[in-house]
KEKE-3310 file (N, C-alpha, C; in steps of 0.2 Angstrom, whole numbers, plus 5000, padded with zeros to 4 digits):
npx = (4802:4811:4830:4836:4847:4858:4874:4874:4879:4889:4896:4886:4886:4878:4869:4853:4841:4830:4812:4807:4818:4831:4848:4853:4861:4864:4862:4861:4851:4846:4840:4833:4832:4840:4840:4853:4856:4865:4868:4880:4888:4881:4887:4893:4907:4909:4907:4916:4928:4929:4938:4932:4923:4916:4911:4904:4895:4887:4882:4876:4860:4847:4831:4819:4819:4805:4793:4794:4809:4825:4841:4857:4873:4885:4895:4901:4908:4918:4933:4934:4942:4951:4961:4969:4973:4978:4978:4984:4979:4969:4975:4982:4972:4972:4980:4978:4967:4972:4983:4973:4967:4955:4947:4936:4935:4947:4952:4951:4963:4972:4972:4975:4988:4995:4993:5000:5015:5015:5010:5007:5015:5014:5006:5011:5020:5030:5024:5035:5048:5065:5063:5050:5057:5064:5055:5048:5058:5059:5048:5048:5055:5050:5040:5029:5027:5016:5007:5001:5006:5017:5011:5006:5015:5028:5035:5024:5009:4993:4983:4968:4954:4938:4926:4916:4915:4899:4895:4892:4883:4870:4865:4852:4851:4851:4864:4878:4883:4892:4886:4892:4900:4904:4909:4910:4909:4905:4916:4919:4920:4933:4930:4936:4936:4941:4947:4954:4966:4973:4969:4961:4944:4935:4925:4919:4907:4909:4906:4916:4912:4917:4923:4927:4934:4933:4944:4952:4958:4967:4975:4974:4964:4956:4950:4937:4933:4930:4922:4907:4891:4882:4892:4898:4897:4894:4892:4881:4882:4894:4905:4910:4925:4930:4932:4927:4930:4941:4956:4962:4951:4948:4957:4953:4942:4931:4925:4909:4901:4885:4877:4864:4855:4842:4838:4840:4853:4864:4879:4893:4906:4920:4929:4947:4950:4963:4972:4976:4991:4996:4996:4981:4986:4997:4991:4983:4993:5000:4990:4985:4996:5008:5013:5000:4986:4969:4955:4945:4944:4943:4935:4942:4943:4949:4953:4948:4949:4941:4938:4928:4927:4920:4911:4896:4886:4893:4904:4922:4920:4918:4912:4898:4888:4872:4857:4849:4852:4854:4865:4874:4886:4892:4894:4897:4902:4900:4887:4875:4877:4865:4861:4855:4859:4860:4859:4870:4865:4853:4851:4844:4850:4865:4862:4864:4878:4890:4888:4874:4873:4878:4868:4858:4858:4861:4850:4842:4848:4859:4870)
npy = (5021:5007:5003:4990:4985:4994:5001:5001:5012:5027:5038:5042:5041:5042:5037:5042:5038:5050:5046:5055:5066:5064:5062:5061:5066:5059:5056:5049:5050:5050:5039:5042:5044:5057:5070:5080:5086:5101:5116:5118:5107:5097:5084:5069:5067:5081:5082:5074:5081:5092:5101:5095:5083:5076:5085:5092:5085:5080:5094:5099:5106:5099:5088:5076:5059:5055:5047:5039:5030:5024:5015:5020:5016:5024:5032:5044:5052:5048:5040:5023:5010:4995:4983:4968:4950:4951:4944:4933:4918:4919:4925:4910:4904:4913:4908:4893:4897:4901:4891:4882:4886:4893:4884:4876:4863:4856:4863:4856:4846:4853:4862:4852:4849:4863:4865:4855:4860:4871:4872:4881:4892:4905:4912:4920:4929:4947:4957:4959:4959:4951:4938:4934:4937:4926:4915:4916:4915:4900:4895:4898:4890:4879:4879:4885:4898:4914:4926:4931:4926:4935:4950:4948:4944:4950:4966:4977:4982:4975:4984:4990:4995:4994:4996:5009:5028:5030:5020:5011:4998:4998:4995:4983:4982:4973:4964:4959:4945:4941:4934:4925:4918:4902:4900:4906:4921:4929:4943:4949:4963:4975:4992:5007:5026:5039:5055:5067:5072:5061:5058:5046:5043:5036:5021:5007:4993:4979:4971:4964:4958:4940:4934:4916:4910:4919:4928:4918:4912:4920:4934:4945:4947:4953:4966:4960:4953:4958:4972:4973:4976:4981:4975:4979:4979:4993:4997:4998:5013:5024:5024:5036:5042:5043:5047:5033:5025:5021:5021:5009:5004:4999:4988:4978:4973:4960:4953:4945:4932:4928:4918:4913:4903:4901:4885:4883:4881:4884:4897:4899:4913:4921:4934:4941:4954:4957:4947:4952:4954:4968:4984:4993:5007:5007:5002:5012:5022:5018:5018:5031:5047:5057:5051:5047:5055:5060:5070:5070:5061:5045:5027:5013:4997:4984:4970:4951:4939:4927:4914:4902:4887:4876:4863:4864:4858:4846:4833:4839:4850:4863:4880:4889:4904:4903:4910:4922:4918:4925:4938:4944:4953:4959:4967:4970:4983:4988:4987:4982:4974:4968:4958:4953:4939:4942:4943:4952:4956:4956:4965:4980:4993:5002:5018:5032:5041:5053:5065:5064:5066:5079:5088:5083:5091:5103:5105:5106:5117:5113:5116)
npz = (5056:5055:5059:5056:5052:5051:5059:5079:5084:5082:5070:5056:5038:5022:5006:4998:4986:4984:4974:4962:4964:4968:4972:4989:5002:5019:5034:5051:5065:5082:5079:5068:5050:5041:5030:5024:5014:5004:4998:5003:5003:4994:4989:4994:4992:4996:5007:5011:5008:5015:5028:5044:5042:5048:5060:5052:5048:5061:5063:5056:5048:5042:5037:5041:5033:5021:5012:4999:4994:4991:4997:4992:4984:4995:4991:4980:4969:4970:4966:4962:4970:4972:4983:4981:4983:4997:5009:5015:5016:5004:4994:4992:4985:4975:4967:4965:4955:4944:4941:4938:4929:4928:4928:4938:4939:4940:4951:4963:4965:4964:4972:4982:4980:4979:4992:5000:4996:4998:5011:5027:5026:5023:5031:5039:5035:5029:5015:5005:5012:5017:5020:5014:5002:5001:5000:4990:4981:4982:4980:4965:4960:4963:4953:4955:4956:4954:4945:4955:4969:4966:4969:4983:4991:4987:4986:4981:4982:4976:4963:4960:4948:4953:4950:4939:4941:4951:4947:4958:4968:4981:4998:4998:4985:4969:4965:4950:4940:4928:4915:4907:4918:4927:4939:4952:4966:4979:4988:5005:5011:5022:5015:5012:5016:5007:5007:4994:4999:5003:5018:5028:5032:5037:5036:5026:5023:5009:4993:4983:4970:4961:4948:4947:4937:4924:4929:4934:4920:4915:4921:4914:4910:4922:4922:4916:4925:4936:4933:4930:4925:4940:4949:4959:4976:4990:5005:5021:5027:5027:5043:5050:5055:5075:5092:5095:5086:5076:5063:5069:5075:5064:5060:5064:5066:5061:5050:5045:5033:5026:5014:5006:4997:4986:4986:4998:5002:5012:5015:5026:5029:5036:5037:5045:5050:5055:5050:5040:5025:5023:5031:5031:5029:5025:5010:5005:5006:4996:4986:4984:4982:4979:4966:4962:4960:4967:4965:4967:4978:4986:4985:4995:4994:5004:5002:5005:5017:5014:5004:4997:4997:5001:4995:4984:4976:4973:4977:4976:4968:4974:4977:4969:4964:4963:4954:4963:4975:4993:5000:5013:5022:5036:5051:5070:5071:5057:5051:5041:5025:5012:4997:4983:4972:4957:4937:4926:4916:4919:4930:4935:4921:4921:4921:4927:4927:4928:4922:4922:4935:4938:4931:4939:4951:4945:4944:4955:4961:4968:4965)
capx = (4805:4820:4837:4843:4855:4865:4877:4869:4881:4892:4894:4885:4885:4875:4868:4849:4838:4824:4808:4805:4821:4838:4852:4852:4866:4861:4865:4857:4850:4842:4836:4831:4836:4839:4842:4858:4859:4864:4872:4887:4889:4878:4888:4897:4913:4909:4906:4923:4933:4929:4940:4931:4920:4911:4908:4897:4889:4885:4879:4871:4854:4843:4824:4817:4816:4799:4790:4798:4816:4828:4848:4862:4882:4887:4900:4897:4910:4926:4934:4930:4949:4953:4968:4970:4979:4981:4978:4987:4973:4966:4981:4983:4966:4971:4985:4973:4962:4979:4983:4967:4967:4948:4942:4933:4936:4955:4954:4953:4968:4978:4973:4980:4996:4998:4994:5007:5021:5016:5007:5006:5023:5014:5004:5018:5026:5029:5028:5041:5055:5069:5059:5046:5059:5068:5049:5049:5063:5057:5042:5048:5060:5045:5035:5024:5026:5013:5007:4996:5011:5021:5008:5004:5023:5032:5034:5018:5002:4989:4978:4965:4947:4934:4921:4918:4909:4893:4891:4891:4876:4871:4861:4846:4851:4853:4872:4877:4887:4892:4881:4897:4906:4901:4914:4910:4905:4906:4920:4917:4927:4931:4931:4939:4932:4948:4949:4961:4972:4976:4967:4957:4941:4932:4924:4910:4907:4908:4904:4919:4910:4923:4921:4936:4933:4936:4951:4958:4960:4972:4976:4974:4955:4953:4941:4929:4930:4930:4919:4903:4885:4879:4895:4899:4889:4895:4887:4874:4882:4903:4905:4917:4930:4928:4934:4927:4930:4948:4957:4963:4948:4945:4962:4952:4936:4928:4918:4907:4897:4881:4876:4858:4852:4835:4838:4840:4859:4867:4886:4894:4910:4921:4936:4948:4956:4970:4973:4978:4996:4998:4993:4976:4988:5001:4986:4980:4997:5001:4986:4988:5000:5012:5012:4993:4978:4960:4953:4937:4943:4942:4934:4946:4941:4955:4953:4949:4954:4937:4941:4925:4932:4914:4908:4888:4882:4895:4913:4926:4917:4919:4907:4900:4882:4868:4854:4842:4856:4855:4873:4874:4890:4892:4899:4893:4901:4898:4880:4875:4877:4862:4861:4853:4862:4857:4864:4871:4861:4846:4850:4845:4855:4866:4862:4865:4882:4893:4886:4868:4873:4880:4863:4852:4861:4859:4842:4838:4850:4865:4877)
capy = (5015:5006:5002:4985:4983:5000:5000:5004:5018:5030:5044:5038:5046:5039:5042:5036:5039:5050:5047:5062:5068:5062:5056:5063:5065:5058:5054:5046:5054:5049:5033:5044:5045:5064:5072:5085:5089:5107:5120:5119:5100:5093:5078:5064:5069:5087:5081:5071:5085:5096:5100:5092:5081:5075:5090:5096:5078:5081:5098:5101:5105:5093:5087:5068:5058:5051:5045:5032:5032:5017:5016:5021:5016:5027:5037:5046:5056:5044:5034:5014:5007:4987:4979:4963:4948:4955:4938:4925:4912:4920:4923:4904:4902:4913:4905:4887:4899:4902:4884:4877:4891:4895:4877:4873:4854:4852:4866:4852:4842:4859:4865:4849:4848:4868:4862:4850:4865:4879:4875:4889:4896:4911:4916:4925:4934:4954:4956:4965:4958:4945:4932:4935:4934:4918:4909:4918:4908:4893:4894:4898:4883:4874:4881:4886:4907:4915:4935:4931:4929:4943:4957:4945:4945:4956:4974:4982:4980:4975:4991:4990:5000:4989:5001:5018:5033:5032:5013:5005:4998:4999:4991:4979:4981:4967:4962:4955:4942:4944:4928:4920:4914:4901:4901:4916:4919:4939:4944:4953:4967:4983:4996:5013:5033:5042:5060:5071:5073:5055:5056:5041:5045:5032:5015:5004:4987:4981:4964:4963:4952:4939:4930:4915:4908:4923:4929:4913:4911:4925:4938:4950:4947:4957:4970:4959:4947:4963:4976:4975:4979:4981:4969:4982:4984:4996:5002:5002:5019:5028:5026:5042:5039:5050:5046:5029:5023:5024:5016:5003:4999:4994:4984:4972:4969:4954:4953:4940:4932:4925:4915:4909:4902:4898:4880:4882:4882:4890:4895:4905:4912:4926:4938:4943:4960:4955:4941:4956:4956:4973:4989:4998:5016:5006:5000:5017:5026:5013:5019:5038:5051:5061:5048:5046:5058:5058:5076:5068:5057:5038:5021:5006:4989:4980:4964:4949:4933:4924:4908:4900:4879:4871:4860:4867:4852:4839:4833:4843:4856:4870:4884:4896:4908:4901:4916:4919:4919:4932:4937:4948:4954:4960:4966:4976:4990:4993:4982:4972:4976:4963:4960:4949:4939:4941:4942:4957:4958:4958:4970:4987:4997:5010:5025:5038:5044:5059:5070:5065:5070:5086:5089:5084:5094:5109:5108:5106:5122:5111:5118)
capz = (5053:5060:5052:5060:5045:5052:5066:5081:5086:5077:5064:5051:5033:5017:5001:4995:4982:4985:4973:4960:4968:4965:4977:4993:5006:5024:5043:5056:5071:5086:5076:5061:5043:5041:5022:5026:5006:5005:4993:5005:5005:4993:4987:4998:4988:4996:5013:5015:5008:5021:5034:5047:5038:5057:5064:5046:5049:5067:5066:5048:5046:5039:5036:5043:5025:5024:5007:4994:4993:4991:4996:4987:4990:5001:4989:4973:4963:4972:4959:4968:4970:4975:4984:4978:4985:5003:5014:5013:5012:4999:4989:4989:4981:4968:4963:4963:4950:4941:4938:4936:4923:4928:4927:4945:4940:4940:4956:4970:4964:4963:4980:4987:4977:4982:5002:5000:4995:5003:5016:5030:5027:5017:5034:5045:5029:5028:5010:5001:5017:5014:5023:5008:4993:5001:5000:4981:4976:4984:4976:4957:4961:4962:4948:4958:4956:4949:4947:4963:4974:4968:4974:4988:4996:4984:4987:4979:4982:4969:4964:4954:4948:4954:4948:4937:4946:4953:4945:4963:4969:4988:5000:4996:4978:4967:4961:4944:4939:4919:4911:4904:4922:4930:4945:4955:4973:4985:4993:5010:5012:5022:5012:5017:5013:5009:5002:4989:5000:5007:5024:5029:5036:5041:5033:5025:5019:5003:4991:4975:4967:4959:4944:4948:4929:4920:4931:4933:4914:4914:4925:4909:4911:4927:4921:4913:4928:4940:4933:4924:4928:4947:4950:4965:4980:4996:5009:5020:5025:5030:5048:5050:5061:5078:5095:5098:5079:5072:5060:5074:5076:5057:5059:5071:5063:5059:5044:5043:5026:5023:5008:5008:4991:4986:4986:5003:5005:5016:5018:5031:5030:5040:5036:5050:5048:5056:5046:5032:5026:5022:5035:5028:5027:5018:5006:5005:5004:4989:4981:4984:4984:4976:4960:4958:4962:4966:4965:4971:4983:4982:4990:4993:4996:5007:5002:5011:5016:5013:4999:4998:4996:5003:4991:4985:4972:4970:4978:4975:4964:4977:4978:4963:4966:4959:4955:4970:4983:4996:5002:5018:5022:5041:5056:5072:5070:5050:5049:5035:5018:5011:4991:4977:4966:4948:4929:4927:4911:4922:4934:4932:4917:4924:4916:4931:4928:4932:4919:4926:4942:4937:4928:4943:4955:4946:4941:4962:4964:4971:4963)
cpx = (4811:4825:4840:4848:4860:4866:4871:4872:4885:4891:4894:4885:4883:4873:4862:4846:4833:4819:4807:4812:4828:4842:4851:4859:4861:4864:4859:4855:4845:4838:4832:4833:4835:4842:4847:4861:4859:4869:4880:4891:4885:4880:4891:4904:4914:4911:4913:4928:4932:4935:4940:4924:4913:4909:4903:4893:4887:4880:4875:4865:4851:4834:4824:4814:4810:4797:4794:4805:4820:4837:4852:4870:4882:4893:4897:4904:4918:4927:4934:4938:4949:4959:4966:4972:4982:4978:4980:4983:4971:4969:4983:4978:4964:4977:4983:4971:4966:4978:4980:4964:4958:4943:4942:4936:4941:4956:4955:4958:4974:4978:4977:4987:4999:4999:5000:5013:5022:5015:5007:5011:5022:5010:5008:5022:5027:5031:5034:5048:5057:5065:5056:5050:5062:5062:5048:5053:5061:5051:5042:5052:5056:5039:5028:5020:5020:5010:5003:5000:5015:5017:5006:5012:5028:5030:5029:5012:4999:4983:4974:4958:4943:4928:4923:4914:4904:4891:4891:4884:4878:4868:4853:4846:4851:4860:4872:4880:4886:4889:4885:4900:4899:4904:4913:4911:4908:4912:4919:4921:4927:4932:4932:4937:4939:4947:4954:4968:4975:4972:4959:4953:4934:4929:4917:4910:4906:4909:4909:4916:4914:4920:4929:4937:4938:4945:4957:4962:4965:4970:4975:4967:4951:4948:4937:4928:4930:4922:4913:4895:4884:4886:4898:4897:4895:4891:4886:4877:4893:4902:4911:4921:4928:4932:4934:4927:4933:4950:4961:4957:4946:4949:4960:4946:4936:4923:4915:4901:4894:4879:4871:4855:4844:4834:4840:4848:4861:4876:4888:4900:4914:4928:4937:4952:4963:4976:4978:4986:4998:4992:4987:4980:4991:4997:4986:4986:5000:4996:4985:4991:5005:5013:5006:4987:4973:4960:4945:4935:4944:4941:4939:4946:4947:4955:4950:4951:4947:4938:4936:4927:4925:4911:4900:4884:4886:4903:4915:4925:4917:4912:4906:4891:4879:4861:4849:4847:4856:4863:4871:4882:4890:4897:4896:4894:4902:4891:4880:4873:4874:4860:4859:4857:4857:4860:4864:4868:4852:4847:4846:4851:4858:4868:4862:4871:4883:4888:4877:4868:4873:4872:4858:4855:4860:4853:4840:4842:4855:4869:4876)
cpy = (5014:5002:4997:4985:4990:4998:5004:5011:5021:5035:5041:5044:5041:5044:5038:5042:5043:5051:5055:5067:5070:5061:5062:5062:5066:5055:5050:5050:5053:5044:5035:5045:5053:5066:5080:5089:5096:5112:5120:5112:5094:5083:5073:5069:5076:5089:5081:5077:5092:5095:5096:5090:5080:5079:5092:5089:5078:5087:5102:5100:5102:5093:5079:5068:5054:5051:5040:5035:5023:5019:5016:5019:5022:5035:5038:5048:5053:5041:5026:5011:4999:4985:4974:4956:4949:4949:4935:4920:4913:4921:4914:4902:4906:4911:4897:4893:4899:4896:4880:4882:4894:4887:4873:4866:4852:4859:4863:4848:4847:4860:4860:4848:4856:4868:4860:4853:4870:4876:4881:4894:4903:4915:4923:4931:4941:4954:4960:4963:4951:4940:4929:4933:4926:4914:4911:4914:4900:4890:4894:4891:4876:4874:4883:4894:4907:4924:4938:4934:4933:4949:4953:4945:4946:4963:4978:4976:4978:4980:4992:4993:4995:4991:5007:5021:5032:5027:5009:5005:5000:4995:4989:4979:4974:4968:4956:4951:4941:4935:4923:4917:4910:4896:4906:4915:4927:4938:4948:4956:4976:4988:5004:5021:5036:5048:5062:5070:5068:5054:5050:5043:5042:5026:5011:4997:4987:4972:4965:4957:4947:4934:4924:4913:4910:4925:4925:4912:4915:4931:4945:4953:4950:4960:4968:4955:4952:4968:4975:4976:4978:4974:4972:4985:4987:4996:4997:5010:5018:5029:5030:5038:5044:5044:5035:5023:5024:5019:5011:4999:4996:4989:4977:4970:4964:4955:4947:4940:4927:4923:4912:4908:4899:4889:4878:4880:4888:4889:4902:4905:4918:4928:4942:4949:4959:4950:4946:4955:4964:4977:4991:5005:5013:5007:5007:5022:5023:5015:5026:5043:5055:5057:5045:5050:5057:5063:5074:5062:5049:5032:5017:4999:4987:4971:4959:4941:4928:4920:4905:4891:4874:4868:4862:4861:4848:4839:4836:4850:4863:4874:4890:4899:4903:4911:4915:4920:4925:4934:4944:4947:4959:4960:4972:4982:4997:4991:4980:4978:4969:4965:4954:4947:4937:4939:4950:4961:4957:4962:4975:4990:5001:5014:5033:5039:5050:5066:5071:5068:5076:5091:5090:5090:5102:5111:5108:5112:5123:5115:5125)
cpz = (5057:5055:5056:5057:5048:5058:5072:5086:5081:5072:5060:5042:5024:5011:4999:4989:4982:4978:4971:4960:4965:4973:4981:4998:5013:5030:5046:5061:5074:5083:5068:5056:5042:5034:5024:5019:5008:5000:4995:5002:5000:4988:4995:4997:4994:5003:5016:5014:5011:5025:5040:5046:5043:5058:5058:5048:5056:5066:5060:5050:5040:5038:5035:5034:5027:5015:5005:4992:4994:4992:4991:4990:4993:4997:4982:4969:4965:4967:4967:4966:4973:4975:4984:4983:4993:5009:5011:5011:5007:4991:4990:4985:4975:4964:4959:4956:4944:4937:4937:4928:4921:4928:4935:4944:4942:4949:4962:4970:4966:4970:4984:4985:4981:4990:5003:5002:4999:5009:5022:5030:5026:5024:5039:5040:5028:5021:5008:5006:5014:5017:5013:5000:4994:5000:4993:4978:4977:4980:4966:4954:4958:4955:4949:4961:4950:4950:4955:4970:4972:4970:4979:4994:4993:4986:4986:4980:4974:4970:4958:4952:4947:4949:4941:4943:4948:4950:4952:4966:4978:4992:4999:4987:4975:4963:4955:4944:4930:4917:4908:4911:4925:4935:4948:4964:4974:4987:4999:5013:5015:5017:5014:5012:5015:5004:4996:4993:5004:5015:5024:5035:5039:5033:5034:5025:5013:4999:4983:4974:4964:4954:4942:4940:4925:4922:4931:4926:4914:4919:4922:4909:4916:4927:4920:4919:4936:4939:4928:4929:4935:4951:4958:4970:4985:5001:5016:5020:5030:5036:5050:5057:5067:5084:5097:5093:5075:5068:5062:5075:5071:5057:5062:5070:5060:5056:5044:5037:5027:5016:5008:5000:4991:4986:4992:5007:5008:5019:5023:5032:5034:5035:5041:5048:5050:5054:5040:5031:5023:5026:5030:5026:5024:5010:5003:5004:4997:4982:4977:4984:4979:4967:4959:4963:4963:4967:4969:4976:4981:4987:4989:4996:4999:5004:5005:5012:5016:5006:4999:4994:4996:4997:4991:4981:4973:4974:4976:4971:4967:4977:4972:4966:4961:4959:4961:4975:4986:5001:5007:5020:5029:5045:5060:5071:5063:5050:5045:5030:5014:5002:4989:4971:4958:4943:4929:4920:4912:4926:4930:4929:4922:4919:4921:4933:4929:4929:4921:4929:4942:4937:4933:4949:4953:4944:4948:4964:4968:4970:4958)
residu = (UNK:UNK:UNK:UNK:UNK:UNK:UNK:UNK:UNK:UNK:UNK:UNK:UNK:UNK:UNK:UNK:UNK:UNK:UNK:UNK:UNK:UNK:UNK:UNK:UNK:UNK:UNK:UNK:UNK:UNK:UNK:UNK:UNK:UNK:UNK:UNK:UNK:UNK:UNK:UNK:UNK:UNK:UNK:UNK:UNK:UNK:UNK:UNK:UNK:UNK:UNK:UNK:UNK:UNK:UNK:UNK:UNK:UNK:UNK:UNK:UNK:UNK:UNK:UNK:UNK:UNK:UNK:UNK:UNK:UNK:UNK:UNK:UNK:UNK:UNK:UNK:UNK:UNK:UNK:UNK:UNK:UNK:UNK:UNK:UNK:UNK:UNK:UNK:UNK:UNK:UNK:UNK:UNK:UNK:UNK:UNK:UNK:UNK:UNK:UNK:UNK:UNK:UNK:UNK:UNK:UNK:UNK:UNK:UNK:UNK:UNK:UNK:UNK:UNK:UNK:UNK:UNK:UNK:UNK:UNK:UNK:UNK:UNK:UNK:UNK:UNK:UNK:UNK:UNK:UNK:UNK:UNK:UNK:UNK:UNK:UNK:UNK:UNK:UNK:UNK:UNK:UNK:UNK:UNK:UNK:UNK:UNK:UNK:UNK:UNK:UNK:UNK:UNK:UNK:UNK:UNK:UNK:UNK:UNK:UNK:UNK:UNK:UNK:UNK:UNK:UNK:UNK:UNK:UNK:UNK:UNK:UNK:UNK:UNK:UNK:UNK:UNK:UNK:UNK:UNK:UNK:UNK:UNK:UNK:UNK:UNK:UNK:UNK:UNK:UNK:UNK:UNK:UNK:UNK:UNK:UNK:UNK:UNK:UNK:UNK:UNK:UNK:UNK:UNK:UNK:UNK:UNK:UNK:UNK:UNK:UNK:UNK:UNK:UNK:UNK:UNK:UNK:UNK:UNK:UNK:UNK:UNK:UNK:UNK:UNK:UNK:UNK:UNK:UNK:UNK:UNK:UNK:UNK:UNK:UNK:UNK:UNK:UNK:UNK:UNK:UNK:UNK:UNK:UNK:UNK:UNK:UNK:UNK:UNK:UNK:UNK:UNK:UNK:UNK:UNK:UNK:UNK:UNK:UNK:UNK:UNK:UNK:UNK:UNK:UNK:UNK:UNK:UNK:UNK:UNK:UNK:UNK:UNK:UNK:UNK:UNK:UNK:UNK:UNK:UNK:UNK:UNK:UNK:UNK:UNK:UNK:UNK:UNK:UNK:UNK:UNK:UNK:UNK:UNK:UNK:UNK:UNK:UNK:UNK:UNK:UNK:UNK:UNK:UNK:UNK:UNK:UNK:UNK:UNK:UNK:UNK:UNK:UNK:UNK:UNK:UNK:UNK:UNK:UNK:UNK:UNK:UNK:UNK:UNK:UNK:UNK:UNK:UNK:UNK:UNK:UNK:UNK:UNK:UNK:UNK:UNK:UNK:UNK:UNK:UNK:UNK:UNK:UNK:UNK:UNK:UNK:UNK:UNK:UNK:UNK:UNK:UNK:UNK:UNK:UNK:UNK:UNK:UNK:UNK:UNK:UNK:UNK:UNK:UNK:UNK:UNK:UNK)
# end
């Protein structure tokens, strides 16, 4: 079997499904999917909090998977964290979601009234520095503040739980969208694999589904416009960091995003990591540390600066999924993270929680 969707070099580390089975922790090697489950190491979670998480993914023994098996995200027992607001461009387009208060229709009037104001003043900005509060005043001046730009170029990140446990999907799954929006579209974002004890050890792709509708309406309405069934994909698998894959090089990646709907549209967007205004450690030291825990570790979306504007049916109406769309999310050195959009009352239920896990795990003698 071959895996063009995976990078074609790198420490790779995953999680799929095996048939009869249960999740499985897995590598790549010499072109093959190897199954590295073992009493020492049998979760993801087990793996990272290792000492030297690489050398156990390098040198663990293993067994070639073979029969029926389907991907899994990539992480199991992390809590799934998201920074918010961390581009510029894209913090202006939720400021439009803001004042259009969720309604696509008044969005392209707004977008050009807010062009007008801001225009790029917001791209060069260190948030939280004096540059950043003088363009704060100038903006509330204007009436033009909103909770967007304060974690966009005020001092704190925005930090928020995309996910629960062990609810994200993974590669070739399908993604929800909750049946009430219908304003939506992916975001394509790196996503970082970060232990207990704050060390960042390498990174995946990842699709925060966005519902602008709901969000837009109030910024109170995150979780139901964030989180609901299959709304979180990852994967395809945690490229560990090692010599020739640091988190330098994630700072310089280039995501790009496909959008192919069955009606034969096609959009194509990208998100530059360098474009971010807030460092990945800051993100990550913002999220972690002596005033908040993760005993099990935890994934964290970066954000990105993908804004979908293109018109898909009619002048000004912008871009929302229709069902049927296939979204690929890419880049060479993580590969494609490819999903199905659905209703997230047609996905598959999740009913493989933490307590399941626990459950399969000691009935194969894991734990």
């Amino acid at each position: 079997m071959t895996y063009s969707h995976l990078p074609s070099e790198g420490l790779l580390l995953g999680r799929i499904e095996r048939e009869g089975g249960g999740p499985c922790v897995v590598t790549l090697r010499d072109g093959a999917l190897v199954d590295i489950t073992s009493a020492t190491a049998p979760t993801v979670r087990d793996v990272l909090e290792l000492d030297n998480p690489a050398d156990h993914v390098r040198t663990a023994e293993g067994t070639p998977v073979s029969g029926d098996w389907s991907w899994l995200a990539p992480c199991d027992f992390q809590a799934v964290k998201a920074c918010g607001v961390t581009f510029a461009g894209s913090m202006v387009e939720r400021v439009i979601e803001e004042q259009a208060a969720g309604d696509p229709d008044k969005a392209d009037g707004i977008r050009k009234r807010v062009a007008a104001r801001i225009g790029d003043s917001l791209s060069n900005i260190t948030p939280g520095s004096p540059e950043a509060m003088d363009v704060k005043k100038a903006l509330m001046a204007e009436g033009l503040w909103s909770a967007y730009l304060e974690v966009g170029i005020g001092p704190d990140a925005e930090v928020f739980s995309k996910a629960q446990v062990l609810s994200s999907v993974g590669h070739g799954a399908d993604v929800g969208l909750h049946p009430s929006s219908t304003w939506n579209n992916p975001e394509p974002e790196v996503v970082l694999a970060v232990d207990s004890r704050g060390r960042i050890l390498g990174a995946t792709l990842g699709n925060d589904v966005n519902l602008r509708d709901i969000e837009g309406r109030s910024a109170l309405l995150l979780s139901k416009a964030k989180d609901n069934n299959a709304s979180c994909a990852i994967g395809p698998m945690i490229r560990l960091f090692d010599d020739a894959f640091t988190l330098d090089t994630v700072r310089g990646l280039e995501i790009e995003l496909t959008i192919e709907g069955t009606d034969g549209y096609v959009l194509n967007g990208h998100s530059a990591m360098r474009a971010i205004s807030r460092d990945p450690a800051d993100l990550v030291s913002q999220t972690i540390g002596r005033h908040h825990q993760y005993p099990d570790g935890l994934v964290l979306f970066l954000g990105t600066l993908f804004a979908p504007t293109k018109d898909r049916d009619a002048p000004g109406k912008g871009f929302t999924h229709k069902l049927g769309d296939v979204v690929t999310v890419s880049c060479p050195e993580l590969g494609q993270l490819v999903n199905t959009v659905r209703l997230s009352t047609e996905c598959p239920e999740w009913t493989f929680g933490p307590t399941a896990m626990m459950r399969n795990l000691a009935a194969r003698n894991l734990i």
